[in-house]
N, C-alpha and C positions, 0 to 999 in steps of 0.2 A: 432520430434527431439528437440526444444523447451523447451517441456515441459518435458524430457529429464535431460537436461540440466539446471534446475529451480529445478528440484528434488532433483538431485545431491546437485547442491548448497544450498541450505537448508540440505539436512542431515548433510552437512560439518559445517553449520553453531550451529546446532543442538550438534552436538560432539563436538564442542569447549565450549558450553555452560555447557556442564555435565563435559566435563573436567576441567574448573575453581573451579565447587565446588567441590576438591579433588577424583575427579572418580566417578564414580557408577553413579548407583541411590540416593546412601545414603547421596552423597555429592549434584547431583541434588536437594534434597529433602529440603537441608537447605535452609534458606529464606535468600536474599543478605543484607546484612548492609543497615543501613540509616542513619548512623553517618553525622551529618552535613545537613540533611534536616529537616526545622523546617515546611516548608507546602509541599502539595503534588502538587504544580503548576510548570509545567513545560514549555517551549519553543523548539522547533526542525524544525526539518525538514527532508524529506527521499527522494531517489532516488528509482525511479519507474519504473519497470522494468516488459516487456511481453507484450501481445498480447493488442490492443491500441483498437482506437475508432472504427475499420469497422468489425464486426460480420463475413460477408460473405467474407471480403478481405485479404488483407499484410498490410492494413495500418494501422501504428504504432507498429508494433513488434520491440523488442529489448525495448532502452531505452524510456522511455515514459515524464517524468516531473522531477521537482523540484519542492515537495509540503513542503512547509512552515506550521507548526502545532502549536495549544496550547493545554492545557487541564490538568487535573489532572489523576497525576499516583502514584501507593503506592507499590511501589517494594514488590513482595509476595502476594498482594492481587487483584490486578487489575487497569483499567484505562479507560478513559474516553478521548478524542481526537476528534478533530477539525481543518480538513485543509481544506488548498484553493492556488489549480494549476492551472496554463494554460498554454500553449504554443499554437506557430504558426506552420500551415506545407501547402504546396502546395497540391494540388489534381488535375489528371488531369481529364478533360471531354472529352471524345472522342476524342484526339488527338488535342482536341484545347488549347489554353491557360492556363495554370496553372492557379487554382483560388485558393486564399490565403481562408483559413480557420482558424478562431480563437477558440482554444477549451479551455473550462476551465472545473474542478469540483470542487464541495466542498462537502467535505468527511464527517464523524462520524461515528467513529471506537470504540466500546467498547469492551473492552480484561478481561477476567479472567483468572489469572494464576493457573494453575493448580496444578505443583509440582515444587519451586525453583523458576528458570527464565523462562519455559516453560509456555507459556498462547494459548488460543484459541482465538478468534475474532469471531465479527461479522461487517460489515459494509453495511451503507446504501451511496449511492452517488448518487449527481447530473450534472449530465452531459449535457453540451451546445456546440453546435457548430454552430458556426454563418457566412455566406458567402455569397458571392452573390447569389449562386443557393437558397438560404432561409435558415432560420434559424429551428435548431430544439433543443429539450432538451428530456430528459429520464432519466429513473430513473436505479441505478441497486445495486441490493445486491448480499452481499459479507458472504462468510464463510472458516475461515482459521487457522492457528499455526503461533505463531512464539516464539522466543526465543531473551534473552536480556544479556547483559554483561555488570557488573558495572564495570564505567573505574570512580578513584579516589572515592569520596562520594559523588558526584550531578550530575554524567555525567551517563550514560545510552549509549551503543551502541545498535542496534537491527536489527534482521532481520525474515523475515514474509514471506507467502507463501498465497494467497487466492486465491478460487474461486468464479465467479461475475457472477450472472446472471442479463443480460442485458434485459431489456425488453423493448416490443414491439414499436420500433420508425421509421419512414419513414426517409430512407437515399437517401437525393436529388442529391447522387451520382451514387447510382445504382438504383436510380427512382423506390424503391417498400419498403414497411415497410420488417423489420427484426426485428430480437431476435436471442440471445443465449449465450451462453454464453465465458466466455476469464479468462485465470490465468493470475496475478500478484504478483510481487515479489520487496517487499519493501526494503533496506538498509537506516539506519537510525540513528540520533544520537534524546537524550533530553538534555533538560540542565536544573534545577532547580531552579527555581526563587530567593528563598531564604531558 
């Protein structure tokens, strides 16, 4: 149902992007302006959104972070990105005491766009979650679309759709290694340095 739900909002997000450049395809096609950017460095951040850190569980579906990014991006031709989230959330152990769990990752997302503001992605990430039950980390890659919307001439909105495979890490929650995999759905702004 979820994923549902993630789909929808992406195609919607998707047809607002082809609708900016005057309809079609033809107007997708065009490359957006770059008036006013004299480098391709930019600063953001995005809202993270779908199925979280537990493979085999519910935890973390829905909203997930606020990941803070940097990195170079060339409206029309691609980008290069860099972030680093974390948040906190309770876990419980068999009915005993919530144990606070510290997660963080730090992402690397490179995007080529394809036609206009429509790009593809690839991402690698690392993922940590550190608690009393013990700590662990893993690794997981990612492949996905997304689509971008220039608001004035240095601001970028965007929104994205991946799929992450998670692999192989022992979760000192459900006490046995897992893998698999979880979609993610980004919202997101940049801003242009100079």
């Amino acid at each position: 149902m979820n994923f549902i739900k993630v789909l929808f909002l992406s195609m919607i997000f998707t047809c607002v992007a082809w609708a900016q450049g005057n309809g079609g395809i033809s107007g997708a096609m065009s490359v957006p302006a770059t008036t006013g950017i004299h480098t391709p460095f930019f600063i953001g951040g995005a809202l993270e959104f779908g199925s979280g850190t537990g493979v085999d569980s519910d935890r973390g579906i829905g909203f997930r972070e606020i990941e803070p990014m940097a990195g170079i991006w060339y409206p029309g031709v691609g980008f290069l990105r860099v972030g680093y989230g974390f948040y906190d959330y309770d876990e419980e152990k068999d009915e005993e005491k919530n144990i606070k769990v510290e997660h963080s990752d730090m992402d690397i997302e490179l995007g080529i766009h394809l036609f206009g503001m429509a790009y593809i992605l690839g991402t690698f990430s690392r993922s940590k979650d550190l608690s009393d039950l013990g700590d662990v980390a893993w690794n997981e890659w990612g492949a996905g679309f997304g689509t971008m919307l220039n608001i004035f001439s240095k601001t970028i909105l965007f929104a994205e759709m991946s799929y992450k495979w998670v692999l192989d890490h022992y979760d000192p929650f459900l006490e046995k290694k897992i893998s698999g995999t979880r979609i993610q759905f980004n919202l997101g702004f940049s801003v242009y340095v100079w």
